[in-house]
Each structure stands twice: as structure tokens, then as C-alpha cells.
C-alpha positions as CSV (number, residue, x, y, z in Angstrom):
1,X,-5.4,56.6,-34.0
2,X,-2.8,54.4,-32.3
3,X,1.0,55.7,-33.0
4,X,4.1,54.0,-32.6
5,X,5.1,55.0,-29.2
6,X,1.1,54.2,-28.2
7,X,2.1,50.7,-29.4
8,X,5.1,50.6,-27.9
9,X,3.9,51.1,-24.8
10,X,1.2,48.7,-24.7
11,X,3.9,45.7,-25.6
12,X,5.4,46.9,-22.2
13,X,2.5,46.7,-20.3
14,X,1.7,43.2,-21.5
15,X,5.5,41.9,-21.3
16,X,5.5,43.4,-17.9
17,X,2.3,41.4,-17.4
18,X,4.1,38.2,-18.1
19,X,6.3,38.2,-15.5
20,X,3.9,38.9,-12.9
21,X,2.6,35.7,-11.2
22,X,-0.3,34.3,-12.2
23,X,-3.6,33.5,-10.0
24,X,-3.8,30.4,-8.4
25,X,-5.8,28.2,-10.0
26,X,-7.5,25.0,-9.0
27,X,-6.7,22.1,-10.6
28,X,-8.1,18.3,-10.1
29,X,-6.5,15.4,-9.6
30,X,-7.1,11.4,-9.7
31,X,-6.0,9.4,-6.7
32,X,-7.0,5.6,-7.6
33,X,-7.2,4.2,-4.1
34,X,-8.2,1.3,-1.6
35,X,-11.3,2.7,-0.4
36,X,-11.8,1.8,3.5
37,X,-9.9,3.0,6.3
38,X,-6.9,3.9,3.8
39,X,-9.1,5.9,1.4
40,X,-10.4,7.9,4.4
41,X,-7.4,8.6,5.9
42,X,-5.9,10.3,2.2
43,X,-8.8,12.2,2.6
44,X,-8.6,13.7,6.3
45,X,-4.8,13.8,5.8
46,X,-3.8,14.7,2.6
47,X,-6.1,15.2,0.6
48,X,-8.2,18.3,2.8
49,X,-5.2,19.7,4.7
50,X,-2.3,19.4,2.4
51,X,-3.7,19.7,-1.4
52,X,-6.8,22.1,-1.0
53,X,-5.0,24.8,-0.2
54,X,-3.0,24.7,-2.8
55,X,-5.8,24.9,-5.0
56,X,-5.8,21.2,-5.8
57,X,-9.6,18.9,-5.9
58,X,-8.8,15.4,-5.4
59,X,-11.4,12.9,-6.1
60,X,-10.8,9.2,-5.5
61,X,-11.1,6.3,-8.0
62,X,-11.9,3.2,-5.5
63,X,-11.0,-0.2,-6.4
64,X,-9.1,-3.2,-4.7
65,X,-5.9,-3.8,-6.1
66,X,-6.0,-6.3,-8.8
67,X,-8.3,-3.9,-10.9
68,X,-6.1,-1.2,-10.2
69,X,-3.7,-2.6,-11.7
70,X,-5.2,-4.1,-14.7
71,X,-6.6,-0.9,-15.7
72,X,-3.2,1.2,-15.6
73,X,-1.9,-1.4,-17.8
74,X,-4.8,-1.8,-20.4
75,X,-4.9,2.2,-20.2
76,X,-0.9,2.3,-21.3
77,X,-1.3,3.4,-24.6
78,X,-4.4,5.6,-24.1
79,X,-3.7,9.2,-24.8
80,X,-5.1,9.8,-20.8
81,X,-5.1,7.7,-17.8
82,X,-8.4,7.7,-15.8
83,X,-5.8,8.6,-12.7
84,X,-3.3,10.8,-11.8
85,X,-1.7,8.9,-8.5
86,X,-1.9,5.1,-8.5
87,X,-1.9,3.6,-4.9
88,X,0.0,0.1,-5.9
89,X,1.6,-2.1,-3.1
90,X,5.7,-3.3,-3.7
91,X,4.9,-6.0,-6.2
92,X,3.2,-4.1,-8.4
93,X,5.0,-1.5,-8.1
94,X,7.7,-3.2,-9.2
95,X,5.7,-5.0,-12.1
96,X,4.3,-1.7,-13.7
97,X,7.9,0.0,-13.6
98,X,9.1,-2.6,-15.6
99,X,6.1,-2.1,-17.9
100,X,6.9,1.5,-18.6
101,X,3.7,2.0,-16.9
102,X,4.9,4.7,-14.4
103,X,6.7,7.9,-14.8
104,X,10.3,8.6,-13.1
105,X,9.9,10.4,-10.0
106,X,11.7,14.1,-10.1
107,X,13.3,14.8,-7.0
108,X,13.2,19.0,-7.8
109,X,8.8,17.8,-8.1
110,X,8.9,15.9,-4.8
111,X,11.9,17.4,-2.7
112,X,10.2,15.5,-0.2
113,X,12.1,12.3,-1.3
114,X,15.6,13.4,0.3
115,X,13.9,12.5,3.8
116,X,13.0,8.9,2.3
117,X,14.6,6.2,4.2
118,X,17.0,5.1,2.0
119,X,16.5,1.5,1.5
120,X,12.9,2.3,0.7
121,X,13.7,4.7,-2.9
122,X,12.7,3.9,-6.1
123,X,12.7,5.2,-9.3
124,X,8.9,5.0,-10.6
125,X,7.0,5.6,-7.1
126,X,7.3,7.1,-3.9
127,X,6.7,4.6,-0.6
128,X,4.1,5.6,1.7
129,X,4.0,4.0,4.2
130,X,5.2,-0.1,5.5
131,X,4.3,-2.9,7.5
132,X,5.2,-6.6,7.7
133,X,2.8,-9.8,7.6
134,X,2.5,-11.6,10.9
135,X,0.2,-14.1,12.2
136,X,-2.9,-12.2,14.0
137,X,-5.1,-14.8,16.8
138,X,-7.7,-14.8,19.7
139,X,-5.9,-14.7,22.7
140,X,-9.1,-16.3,24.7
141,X,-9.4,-19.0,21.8
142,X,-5.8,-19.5,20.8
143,X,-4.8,-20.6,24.0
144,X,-1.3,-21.3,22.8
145,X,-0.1,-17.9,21.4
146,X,1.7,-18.8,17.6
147,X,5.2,-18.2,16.5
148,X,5.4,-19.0,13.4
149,X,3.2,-18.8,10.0
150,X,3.3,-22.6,10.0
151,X,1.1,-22.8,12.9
152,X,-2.3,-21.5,10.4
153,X,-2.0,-25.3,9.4
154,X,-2.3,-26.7,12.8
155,X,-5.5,-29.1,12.1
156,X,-6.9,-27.7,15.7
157,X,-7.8,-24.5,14.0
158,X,-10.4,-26.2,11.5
159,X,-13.1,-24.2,10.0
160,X,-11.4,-21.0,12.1
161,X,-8.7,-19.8,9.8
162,X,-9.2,-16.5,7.7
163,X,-7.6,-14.7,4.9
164,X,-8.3,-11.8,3.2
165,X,-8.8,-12.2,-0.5
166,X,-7.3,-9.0,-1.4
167,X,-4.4,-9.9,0.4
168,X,-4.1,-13.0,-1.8
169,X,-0.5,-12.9,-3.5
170,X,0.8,-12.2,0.7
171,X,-1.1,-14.8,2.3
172,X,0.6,-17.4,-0.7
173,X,3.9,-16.4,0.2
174,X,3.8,-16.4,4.0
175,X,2.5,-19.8,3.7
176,X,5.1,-20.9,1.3
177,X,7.6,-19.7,4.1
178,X,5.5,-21.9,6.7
179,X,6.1,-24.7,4.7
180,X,9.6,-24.6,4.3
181,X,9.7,-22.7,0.5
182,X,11.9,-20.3,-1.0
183,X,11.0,-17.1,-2.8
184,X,11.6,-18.5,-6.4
185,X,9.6,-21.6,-5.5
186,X,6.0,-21.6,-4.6
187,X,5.8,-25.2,-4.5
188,X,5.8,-26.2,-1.0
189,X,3.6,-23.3,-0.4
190,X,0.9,-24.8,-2.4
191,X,1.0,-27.7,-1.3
192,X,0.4,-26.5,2.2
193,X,-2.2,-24.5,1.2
194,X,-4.3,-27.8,-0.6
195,X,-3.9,-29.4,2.2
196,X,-5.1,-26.3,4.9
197,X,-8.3,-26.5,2.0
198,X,-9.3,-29.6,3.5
199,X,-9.8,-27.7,7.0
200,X,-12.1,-25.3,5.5
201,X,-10.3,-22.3,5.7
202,X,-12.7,-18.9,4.9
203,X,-11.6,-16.5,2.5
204,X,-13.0,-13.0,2.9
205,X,-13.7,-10.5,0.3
206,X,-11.5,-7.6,2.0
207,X,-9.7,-7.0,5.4
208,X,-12.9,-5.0,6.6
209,X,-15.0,-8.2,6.1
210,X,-11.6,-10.4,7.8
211,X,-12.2,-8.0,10.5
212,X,-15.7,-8.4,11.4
213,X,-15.0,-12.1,11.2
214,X,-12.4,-12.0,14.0
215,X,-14.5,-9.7,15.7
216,X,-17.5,-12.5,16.0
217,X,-15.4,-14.8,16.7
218,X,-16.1,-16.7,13.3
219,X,-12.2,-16.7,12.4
220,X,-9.9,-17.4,15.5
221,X,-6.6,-17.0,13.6
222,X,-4.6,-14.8,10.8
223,X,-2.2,-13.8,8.8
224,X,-2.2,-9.6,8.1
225,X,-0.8,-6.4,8.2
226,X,0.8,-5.8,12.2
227,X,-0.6,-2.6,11.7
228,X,-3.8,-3.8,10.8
229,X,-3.8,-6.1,14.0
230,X,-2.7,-3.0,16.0
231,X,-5.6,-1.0,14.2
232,X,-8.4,-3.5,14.9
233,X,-7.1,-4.5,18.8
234,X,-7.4,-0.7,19.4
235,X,-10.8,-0.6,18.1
236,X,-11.7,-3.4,20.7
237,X,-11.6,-6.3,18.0
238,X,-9.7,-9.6,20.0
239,X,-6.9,-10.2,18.6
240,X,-3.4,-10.4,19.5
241,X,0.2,-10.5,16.9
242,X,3.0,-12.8,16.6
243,X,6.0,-12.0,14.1
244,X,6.6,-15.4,12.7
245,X,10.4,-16.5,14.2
246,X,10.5,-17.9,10.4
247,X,11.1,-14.3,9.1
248,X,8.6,-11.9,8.8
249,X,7.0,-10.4,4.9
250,X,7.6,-6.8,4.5
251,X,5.1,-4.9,2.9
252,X,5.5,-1.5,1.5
253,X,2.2,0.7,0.3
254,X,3.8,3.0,-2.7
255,X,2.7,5.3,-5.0
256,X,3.4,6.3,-8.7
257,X,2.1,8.4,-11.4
258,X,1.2,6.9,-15.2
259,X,3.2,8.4,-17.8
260,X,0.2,9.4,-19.8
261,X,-1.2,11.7,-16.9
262,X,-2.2,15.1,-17.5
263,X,-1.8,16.3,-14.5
264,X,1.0,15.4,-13.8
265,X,2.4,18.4,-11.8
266,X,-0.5,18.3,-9.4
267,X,0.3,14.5,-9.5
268,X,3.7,14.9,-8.1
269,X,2.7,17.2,-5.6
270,X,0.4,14.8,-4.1
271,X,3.1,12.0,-4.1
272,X,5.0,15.0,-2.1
273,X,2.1,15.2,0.6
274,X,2.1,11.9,1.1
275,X,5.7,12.1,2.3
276,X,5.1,15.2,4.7
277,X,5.9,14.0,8.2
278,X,2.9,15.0,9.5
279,X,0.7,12.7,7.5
280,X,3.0,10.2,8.2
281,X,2.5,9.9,11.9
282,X,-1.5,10.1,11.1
283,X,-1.5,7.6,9.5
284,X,0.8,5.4,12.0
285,X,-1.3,6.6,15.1
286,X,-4.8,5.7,13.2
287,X,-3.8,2.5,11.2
288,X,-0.1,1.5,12.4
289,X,1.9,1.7,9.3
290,X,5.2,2.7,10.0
291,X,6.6,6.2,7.8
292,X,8.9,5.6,5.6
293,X,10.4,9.4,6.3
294,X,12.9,10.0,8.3
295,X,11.9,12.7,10.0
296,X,8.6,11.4,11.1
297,X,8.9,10.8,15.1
298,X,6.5,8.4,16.6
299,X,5.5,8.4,20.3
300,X,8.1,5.9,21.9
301,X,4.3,3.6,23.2
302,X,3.1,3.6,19.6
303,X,6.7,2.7,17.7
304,X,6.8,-0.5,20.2
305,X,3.9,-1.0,19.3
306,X,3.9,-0.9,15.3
307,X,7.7,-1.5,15.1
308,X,10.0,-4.4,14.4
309,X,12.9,-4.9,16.8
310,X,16.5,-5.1,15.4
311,X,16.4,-8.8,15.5
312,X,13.1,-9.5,13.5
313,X,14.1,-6.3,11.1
314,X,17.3,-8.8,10.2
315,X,15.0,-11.8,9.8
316,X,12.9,-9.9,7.5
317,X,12.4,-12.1,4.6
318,X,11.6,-9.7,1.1
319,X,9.9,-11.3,-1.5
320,X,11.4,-11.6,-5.0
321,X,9.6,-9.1,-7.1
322,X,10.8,-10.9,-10.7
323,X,9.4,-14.0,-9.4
324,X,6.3,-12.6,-8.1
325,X,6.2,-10.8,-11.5
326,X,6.8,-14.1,-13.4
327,X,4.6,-15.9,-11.9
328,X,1.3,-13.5,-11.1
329,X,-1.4,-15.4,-13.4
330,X,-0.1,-19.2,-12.1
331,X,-0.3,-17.9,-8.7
332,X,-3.6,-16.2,-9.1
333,X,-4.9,-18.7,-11.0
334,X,-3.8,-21.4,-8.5
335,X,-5.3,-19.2,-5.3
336,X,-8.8,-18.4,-7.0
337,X,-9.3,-21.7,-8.2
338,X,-7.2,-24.2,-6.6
339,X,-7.5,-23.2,-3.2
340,X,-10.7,-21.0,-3.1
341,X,-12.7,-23.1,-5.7
């Protein structure tokens, strides 16, 4: 028979049980991600070192970015997104915030965001890592190194220009700055670009593929990430980089979480990770993105190597994300079947 102080006594035990700290549990997460180089590195970085031991299984969700994108949006009203962690670049960072797409990011989630760099802070997504857009060539082909992104129209280069598709909306605005246009005003830009058509430029269907295509010798000049260039002349690919005197295209690689996430505090903890200095540097030392952390020292050989000087930092020319925004299905539209088609 169970009396009163029997019962009392086993309400103790279990509030006392309540304040006891629970088991770790493991918990899985969504990361929808370039796959490539960039997916590999969240993997050996981030991903192994940083979330497993704290109990947190992240599988990948690989896809280039235009279908990223698309699917958070069409997934907006879902009650769950198919991922926890989007992996978006500036633009559309910018274009899903303004869609309600992403959630705020909680500084007491992600103390990590006091080290940000402050210039680089958003609201809706955490920046990973940076670069800028510069012009990459053969030195042993090129024989006249380039200076600015007006010289991928130089009718000498015919038939040996590359882009990478993915890289589309990029490779539209540095050649809009080549041709003397403004970042509300594509105009110029395009009409550069109809004209390159007619030199048979190649259009490849990732940087990987771009890559190869340098690396044959198929494609003798660029324009792409500097740490791309600094990634691929390390792996013995020929290529040399020029930061356009015209101004060089920043590019920032962020990442958010959607609103209708269910794990969102394994979510956040990721965005977190991806902050941690250590990463970081990885990430410079294998692929040459700059950290966007300040308390992420590089080797002084690497940051000359990855880094802008004070000069070209002032010349950096940002593109205007409400244009870019405006304008995303003309643009697209004009690239895929203006200049591609």
C-alpha cells in the first residue's frame, strides 16, 4: 500500500530528477551545400571535428546554387524545410532575408558572432568565409599579364576564354564593370558580353570542370574566385591572378538557417562552428578564402597571398544586392539564353 509520505517522497526523487542534466543526445542536422572542394572541406573541418562530438550527424544536401535557392523559397510555407543550414553566397543571402526565408541569427546561439569582422554582420546569416573576383590567365599563353576585367574581350583570346556557369550572376557583373557599367545598369555589360559571344567564349558547368579546362590548356583566360586561382596554381594547374585596377567584386560565402527548421538549435550551433578560428584558417590554407573572424591569424606567406592590399580593399567595388535582386530572372534569363544559347 503506498502512503502519503511514500508518495511524497517519490515526487522528490523525480523533481530532483529534473534538475539533473540530461544525457547527450545525438541529433541530426541538414547542411545544403556546394558539393566539391567546399563540401569536403565542411566535412573534414566542421562537420567531424567540431559537431560530432557534440553529438550532432550532419548529412549534406548537394546542389549548385541556383536550386538551393529555389528550393528554400518554394519550401517557405512548408511545415519543414528539407535543410537546417543553407550555404547561400551575398546575393542571395540578401534576397532570401528579404523573403522572410531565413531566421534572425541569436548572438546568445552563436557567441561566435562578437569575433565577426564588423563590416561583414548581418542579421539573417552568418559570413563564412570571402574572396574577390579577379581575372585568372596562363602565364606561358598570356604573354601580356591582364589588368583589368576588360581585357577577357581582347579579340586575341578567341575560342580561349572560360566561365563558370555557376558563377553566372559574378561573371555578368565583372563584365559590366569591364565595359564601363554601373551596378544599377547591366546594360553595357551585356552588350559586351554579345559581342565576346561572337569569340566563342566556353561556358563550363562548375569551377571543377573551368579547372580542368585551364589545366589542358583549353581556356587560357578567367575570371574567378582569387582563392580559387590560389587553390588550383597550388595544385600545379597554370595559372596566374590579376585584381582588375577597375575595382575588384567582393564575394562573401554566408550561411543562414530557414525559419521553418526543426532543428534549429543544432542549426545555430553549426553556423557557430563555422565561425571557430580554427576552421577558418583551414579553409584559407586549403582553398584561399579569407576568415571573416577576427581572431583567425593566417601565416604572413599565405595572407599575401590570398589578401587584398589596402589600396585594392578601397577600390573594392560591392554589388548592389536590390538590384541584383530586381533583376535576377532578366539577368538569368539574358545569360542562359542570350549569351549561352
Amino acid at each position: 500500500m503506498i502512503d502519503r509520505r511514500t508518495l511524497l517522497a517519490g515526487s522528490a526523487a523525480l523533481g530532483l530528477a529534473g534538475t539533473l542534466p540530461a544525457r547527450a543526445q545525438s541529433a541530426a542536422i541538414v547542411v545544403g551545400t556546394w558539393g566539391g572542394d567546399y563540401g569536403a572541406l565542411l566535412q573534414q573541418n566542421i562537420d567531424v571535428p567540431l559537431m560530432k562530438p557534440q553529438g550532432i550527424e550532419v548529412s549534406q544536401d548537394i546542389a549548385n546554387q541556383d536550386p538551393r535557392r529555389t528550393k528554400l523559397i518554394a519550401e517557405k510555407t512548408s511545415r519543414r524545410a528539407s535543410m537546417d543550414v543553407a550555404c547561400i553566397n551575398d546575393i542571395d543571402s540578401y534576397m532570401l532575408s528579404q523573403l522572410g526565408v531565413l531566421e534572425t541569427v541569436p548572438s546568445a546561439e552563436v557567441p561566435r558572432l562578437s569575433e565577426v569582422i564588423d563590416v561583414f554582420r548581418k542579421p539573417h546569416s552568418i559570413p563564412h568565409i570571402y574572396s574577390a573576383l579577379v581575372v585568372l590567365y596562363n602565364p606561358s599563353k598570356v604573354t601580356t599579364p591582364p589588368t583589368r576585367y576588360a581585357d577577357i574581350f581582347d579579340p586575341k583570346y578567341k575560342g580561349r576564354v572560360g566561365f563558370s556557369d555557376i558563377l553566372w550572376n559574378f561573371n555578368m557583373a565583372g563584365a559590366n564593370i569591364g565595359a564601363g557599367g554601373t551596378p544599377t545598369d547591366f546594360t553595357k555589360g551585356k552588350a559586351a558580353l554579345l559581342d565576346l559571344k561572337k569569340l566563342s567564349p566556353k561556358v563550363y558547368p562548375s569551377n571543377e570542370t573551368l579547372a580542368a579546362a585551364l589545366k589542358s590548356e583549353e581556356v587560357w583566360i578567367s575570371t574567378m574566385w582569387l582563392a580559387r586561382g590560389f587553390m588550383w596554381k597550388q595544385a600545379g594547374i597554370p595559372v596566374e591572378m590579376a585584381v582588375p585596377e577597375e575595382g575588384a567584386l567582393p564575394i562573401l560565402f554566408e550561411a543562414g538557417v530557414p525559419k521553418n527548421s526543426r532543428a534549429k538549435d543544432g542549426a545555430f550551433k553549426y553556423l557557430n562552428a563555422m565561425l571557430d578560428p580554427r576552421a577558418q584558417v583551414a579553409f584559407a590554407q586549403k582553398m584561399g578564402y579569407v576568415p571573416t573572424v577576427k581572431d583567425a591569424k593566417l601565416p604572413d606567406d599565405l595572407a599575401k597571398q590570398i589578401s587584398l592590399t589596402e589600396a585594392q580593399q578601397a577600390k573594392l567595388r560591392p554589388l548592389d544586392y536590390a538590384t541584383m535582386q530586381a533583376q535576377q530572372a532578366a539577368l538569368n534569363d539574358f545569360w542562359n539564353k542570350e549569351f549561352k544559347g
